[in-house]
Every structure is written in structure tokens, then in C-alpha cells.
C-alpha positions in Angstrom: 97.1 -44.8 109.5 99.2 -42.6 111.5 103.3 -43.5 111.5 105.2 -42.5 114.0 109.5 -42.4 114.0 111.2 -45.2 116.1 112.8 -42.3 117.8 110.3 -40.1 119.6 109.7 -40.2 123.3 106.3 -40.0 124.9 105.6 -39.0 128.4 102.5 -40.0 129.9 102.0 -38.5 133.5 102.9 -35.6 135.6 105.9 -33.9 135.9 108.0 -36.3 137.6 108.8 -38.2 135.1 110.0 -35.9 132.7 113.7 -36.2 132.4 115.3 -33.1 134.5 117.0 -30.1 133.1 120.3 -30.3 131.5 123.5 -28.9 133.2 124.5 -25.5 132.1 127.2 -27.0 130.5 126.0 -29.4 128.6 122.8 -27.6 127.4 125.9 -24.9 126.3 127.4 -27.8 124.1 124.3 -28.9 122.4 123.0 -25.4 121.8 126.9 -24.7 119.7 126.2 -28.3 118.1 122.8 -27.6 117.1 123.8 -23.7 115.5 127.1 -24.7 114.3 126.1 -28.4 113.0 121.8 -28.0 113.1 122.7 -31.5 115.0 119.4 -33.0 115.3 120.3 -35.3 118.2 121.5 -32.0 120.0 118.0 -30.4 118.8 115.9 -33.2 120.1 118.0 -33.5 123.8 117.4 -29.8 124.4 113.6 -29.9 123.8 113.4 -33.6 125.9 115.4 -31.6 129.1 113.4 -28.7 128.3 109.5 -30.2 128.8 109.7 -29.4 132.3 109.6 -26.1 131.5 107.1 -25.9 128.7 104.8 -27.7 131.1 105.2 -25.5 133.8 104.3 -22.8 131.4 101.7 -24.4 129.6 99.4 -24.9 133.2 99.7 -20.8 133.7 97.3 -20.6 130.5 95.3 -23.4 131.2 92.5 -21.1 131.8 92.4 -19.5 128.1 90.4 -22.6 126.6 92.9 -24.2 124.9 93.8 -27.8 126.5 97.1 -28.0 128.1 98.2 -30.9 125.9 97.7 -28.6 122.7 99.9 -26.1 125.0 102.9 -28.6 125.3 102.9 -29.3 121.8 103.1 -25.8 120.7 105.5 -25.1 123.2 107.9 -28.4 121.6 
């Protein structure tokens, strides 16, 4: 049986609806929470804001045999 936390967030489908990147300013804010307090709330908003990202990456090596959902979840 597999258990999951009441707090995770999956995305199912493309790219537009992931949640768009965070503005410079805030993303500033929770990187200092997250170094100064290791805020997990701070942690988990900058890797949510961030998937965009690790998608786009994670289609350039979509050719190297490894499945692009094993990609995103390396790159979380």
C-alpha cells in the first residue's frame, strides 16, 4: 500500500498547467527562508514554481532512454 502526504501536488498534463514561475522577489524571499529557517513550505513553493523548468529541461534528454517522467522526478 503506497501512502502518500495530504500535502503534495500532482500535475497531470502539459505545461500549461503548471503554476508559473515565481517573481524575482519572492523566489528571493523563500530562497533566505529556506537557508536561514530550512522552511519547508518555502522549499516546497520553490520546486512547485520551478516544474516549468525542470520540464523544459527534462524533454531536451528525452532521447537518452530514460522516460521523461523519471527525468521530472529527478530533476524535483
Amino acid at each position: 500500500m503506497l501512502l502518500r502526504k495530504e500535502t503534495e501536488i500532482h500535475y497531470i498534463g502539459g505545461a500549461e498547467v503548471l503554476p508559473p514561475p515565481l517573481p524575482a522577489k519572492e523566489e528571493l524571499e523563500c530562497i533566505e527562508q529556506l537557508v536561514k529557517e530550512q522552511s519547508e513550505t518555502a522549499r516546497k513553493k520553490l520546486i512547485e514554481h520551478n516544474l516549468r523548468l525542470v520540464v523544459y529541461i527534462a524533454k531536451k534528454f528525452d532521447n537518452t532512454g530514460v522516460g521523461v517522467e523519471d527525468l521530472i522526478s529527478i530533476g524535483t
